[in-house]
KOLMARDREN-789267 format. One record per residue: residue in three letters; chain; x, y, z of N, C-alpha, C in turn. Coordinates in Angstrom, 1 decimal. Last residue first. Example, Ala and Ser with C-alpha at 12.3 -4.5 7.8 and 13.67 -1.06 7.14 Angstrom:
// KOLMARDREN-789267
 code unit    n.X    n.Y    n.Z   ca.X   ca.Y   ca.Z    c.X    c.Y    c.Z
  ser    A   12.8   -2.2    7.1   13.7   -1.1    7.1   12.9    0.0    7.9
  ala    A   13.2   -5.7    7.8   12.3   -4.5    7.8   13.2   -3.3    7.8
***
This chain:
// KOLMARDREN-789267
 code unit    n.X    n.Y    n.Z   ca.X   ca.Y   ca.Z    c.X    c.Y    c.Z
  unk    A  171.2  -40.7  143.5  172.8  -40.7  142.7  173.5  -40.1  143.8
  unk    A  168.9  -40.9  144.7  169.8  -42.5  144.8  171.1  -41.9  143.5
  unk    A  167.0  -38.6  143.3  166.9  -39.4  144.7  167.8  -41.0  144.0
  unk    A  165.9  -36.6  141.2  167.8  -37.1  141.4  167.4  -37.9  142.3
  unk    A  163.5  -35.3  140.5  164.0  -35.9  142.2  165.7  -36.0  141.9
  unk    A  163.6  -35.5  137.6  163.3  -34.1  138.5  163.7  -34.2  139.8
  unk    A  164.6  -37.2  136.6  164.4  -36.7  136.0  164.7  -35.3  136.8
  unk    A  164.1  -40.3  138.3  165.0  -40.3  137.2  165.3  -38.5  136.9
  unk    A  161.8  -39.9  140.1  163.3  -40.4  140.3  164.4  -40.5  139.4
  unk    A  160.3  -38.6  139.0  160.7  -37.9  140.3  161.9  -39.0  139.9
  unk    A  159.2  -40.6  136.5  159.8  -39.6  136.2  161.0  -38.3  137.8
  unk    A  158.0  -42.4  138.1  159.3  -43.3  137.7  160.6  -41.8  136.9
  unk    A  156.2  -41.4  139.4  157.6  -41.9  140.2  158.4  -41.9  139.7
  unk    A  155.1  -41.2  137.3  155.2  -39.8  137.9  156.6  -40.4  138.8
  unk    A  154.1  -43.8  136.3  154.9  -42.8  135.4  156.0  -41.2  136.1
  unk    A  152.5  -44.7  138.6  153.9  -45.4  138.4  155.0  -44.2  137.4
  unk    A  150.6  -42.9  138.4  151.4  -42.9  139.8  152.9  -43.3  139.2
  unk    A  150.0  -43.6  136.0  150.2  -42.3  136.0  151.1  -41.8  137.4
  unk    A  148.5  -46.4  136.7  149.9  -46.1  135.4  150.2  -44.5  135.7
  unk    A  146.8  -46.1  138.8  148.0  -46.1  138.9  149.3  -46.0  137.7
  unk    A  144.8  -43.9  136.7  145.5  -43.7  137.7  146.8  -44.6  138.7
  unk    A  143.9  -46.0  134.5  144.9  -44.4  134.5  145.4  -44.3  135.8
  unk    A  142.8  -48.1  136.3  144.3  -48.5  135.9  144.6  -46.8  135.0
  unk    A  140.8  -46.5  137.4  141.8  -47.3  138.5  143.4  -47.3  137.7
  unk    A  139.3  -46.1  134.8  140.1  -44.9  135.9  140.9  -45.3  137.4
  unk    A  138.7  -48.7  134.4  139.6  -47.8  133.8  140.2  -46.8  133.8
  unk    A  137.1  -49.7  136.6  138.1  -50.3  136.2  139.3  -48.9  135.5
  unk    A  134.9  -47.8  136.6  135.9  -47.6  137.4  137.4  -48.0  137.8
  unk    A  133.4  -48.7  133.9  134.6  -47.2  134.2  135.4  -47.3  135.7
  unk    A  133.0  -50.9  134.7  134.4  -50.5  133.3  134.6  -49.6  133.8
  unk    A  131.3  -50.3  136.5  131.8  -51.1  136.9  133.4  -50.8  136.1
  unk    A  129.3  -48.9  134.9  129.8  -48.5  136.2  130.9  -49.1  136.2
  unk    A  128.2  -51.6  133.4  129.3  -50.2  132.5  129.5  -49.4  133.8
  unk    A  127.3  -52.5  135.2  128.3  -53.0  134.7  129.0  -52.0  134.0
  unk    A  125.2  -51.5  135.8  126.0  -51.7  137.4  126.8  -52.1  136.3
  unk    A  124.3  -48.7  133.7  124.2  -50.3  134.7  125.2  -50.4  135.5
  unk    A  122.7  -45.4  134.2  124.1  -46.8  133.5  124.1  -47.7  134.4
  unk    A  120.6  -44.1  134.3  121.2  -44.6  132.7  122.4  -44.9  132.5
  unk    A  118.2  -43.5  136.5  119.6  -44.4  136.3  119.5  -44.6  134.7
  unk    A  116.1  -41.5  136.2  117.4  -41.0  136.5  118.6  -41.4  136.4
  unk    A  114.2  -43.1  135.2  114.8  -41.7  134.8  115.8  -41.4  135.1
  unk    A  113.9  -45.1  137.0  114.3  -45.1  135.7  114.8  -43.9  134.7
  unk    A  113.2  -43.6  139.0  114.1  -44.1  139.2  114.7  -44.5  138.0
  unk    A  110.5  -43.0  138.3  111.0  -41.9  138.3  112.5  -42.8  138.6
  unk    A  109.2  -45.9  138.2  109.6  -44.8  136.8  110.2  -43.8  137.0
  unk    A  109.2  -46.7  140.7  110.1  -47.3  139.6  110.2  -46.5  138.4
  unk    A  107.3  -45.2  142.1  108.8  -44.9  141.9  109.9  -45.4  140.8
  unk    A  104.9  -43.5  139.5  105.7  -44.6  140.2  106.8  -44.8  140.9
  unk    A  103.1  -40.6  139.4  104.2  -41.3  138.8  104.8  -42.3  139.9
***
């Protein structure tokens, strides 16, 4: 077997749908930073009363 065929087996996502997902787990993750702060500071922290 070829390498190109055994490499084909293995990759089943393009460099583009790669790419969305990382996108999309970038922006979960800061929206979730932002949410968590914005709850320490308001909620759970008290920090600035």
């Amino acid at each position: 077997m070829s390498l190109d065929r055994k490499i084909n087996r293995i990759q089943f996502l393009s460099g583009n749908s790669l790419k969305v997902i990382a996108v999309l787990t970038m922006l979960i993750d800061h929206l979730c930073k932002i949410v968590l702060q914005w709850l320490l500071s308001n909620y759970w922290g008290g920090y600035g009363r």
